[in-house]
C-alpha positions, 0 to 999 in steps of 0.5 A: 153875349159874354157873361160878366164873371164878376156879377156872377161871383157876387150873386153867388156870394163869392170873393172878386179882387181887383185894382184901381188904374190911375196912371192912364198908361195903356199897355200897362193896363194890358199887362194888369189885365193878364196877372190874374185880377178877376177887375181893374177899374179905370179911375177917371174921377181922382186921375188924369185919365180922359175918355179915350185913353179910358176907352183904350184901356177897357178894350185892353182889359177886356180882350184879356178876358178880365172885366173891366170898370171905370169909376167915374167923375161923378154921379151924372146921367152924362158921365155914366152913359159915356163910360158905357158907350165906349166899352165898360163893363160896368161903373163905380159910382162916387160919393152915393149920399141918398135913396134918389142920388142911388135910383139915378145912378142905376137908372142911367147905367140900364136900358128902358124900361128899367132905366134910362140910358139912351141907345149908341156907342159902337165899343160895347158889343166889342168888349162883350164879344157879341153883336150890337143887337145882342148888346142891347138887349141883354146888357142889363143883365151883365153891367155891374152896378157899383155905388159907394158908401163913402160918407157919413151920410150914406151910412145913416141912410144906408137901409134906403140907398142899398135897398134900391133894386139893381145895385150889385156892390156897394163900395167904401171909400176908408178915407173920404168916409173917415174924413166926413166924420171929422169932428167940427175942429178937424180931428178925425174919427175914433177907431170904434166909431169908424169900426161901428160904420163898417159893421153897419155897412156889411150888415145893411148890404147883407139884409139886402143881398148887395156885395159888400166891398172894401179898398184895402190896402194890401193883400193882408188886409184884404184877406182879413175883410174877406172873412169878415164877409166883404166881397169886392175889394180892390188892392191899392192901385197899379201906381202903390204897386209900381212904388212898393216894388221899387221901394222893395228892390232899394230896401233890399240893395241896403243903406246909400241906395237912396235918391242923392246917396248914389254918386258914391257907388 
């Protein structure tokens, strides 16, 4: 069975970059996964992308060589189990609050007796480049376990949720962790105590030998959280990076090269 790269990289307490995929497009995920990302996460909770378009994209992903994550709707046995069972490498578990919400998601990611998953799905063996016996016996050892802490609450129960055998990463989400912590009138956080939360989070997840990881939003930013320590970390998405090139090659053309400025050229 072929070895999950990623798991390996942050057991050993090393970097791994990735991107998130929300547009659903197939052969641009089959160019992504050629650039050079250690992952690429299909996004299906924030996104229009449904299961078999995902499944198409995994497999891209993986014959590529590059591993490939989904992030799913929700924290639900049946969600899990099917991104599974079409091919992902692993899962990227949204809005963890708590130690029990933290045993469900791990339990339904592995097999018995560890966890819970039932046995099927014909993809996985493709993507790991092995038999389905071999799979089924050794896919615990290499799916990659991802919750995220992207919550006020998960943050107070921190030392709970992220000491629950089998997690590989924890995962914050900036945004909806900032936007649990808004004040009763709606103003948002200050930046110490958004500051205070993160050091939380990598302090917890080193106590307990979890990689921590972070979305940032460029490579600049990414490379600071690395040496802070933090491990996963996803760079914007393949839609940001489509954007900011455009808008890139538009700011280099000059001024009058903007949407409804053109008839005069």
């Amino acid at each position: 069975m072929r070895p999950n790269p990623v798991k390996r990289a942050l057991k050993a307490g090393q970097p791994s970059v990735g991107t998130w995929l929300s547009l659903g497009n197939i052969p641009a995920a089959r160019f992504m996964a050629r650039s050079g990302f250690h992952w690429l996460t299909v996004d299906i909770e924030h996104s229009m992308v449904g299961i078999e378009t995902a499944a198409w994209m995994w497999g891209c992903i993986a014959d590529a060589g590059c591993t490939a994550l989904a992030r799913v709707p929700a924290n639900r046995h049946d969600h899990i189990k099917r991104v599974l069972d079409n091919g992902a490498h692993g899962v990227v578990v949204p809005m963890v609050n708590s130690r029990a919400e933290a045993e469900a998601a791990v339990a339904a990611m592995l097999y018995p007796p560890v966890g819970n998953r039932s046995v099927g799905g014909s993809l996985p063996p493709l993507h790991f480049g092995t038999t389905a016996p071999d799979y089924f016996a050794h896919a615990n050892e290499e799916l990659l376990v991802v919750l995220q802490c992207e919550h006020i609450a998960a943050v107070e129960n921190a030392d709970a949720i992220f000491s629950v055998p089998g997690i590989d990463a924890i995962f914050v989400g900036p945004n909806d962790l900032a936007a649990s912590m808004r004040s009763k009138d709606g103003k948002p956080p200050s930046g110490e105590a958004t500051t205070e939360a993160m050091k939380h989070i990598l302090a917890t997840c080193k106590k307990h030998g979890v990689a921590p990881g972070l979305h940032c939003m460029n490579a600049e930013e990414a490379k600071v959280r690395m040496e802070e320590g933090w491990q996963f970390i996803a760079i914007g998405s393949e839609l940001r990076m489509m954007l900011d090139g455009a808008s890139a090659v538009l700011k280099q053309l000059g001024a009058g090269w903007q949407k409804g400025e053109m008839a005069k050229y």
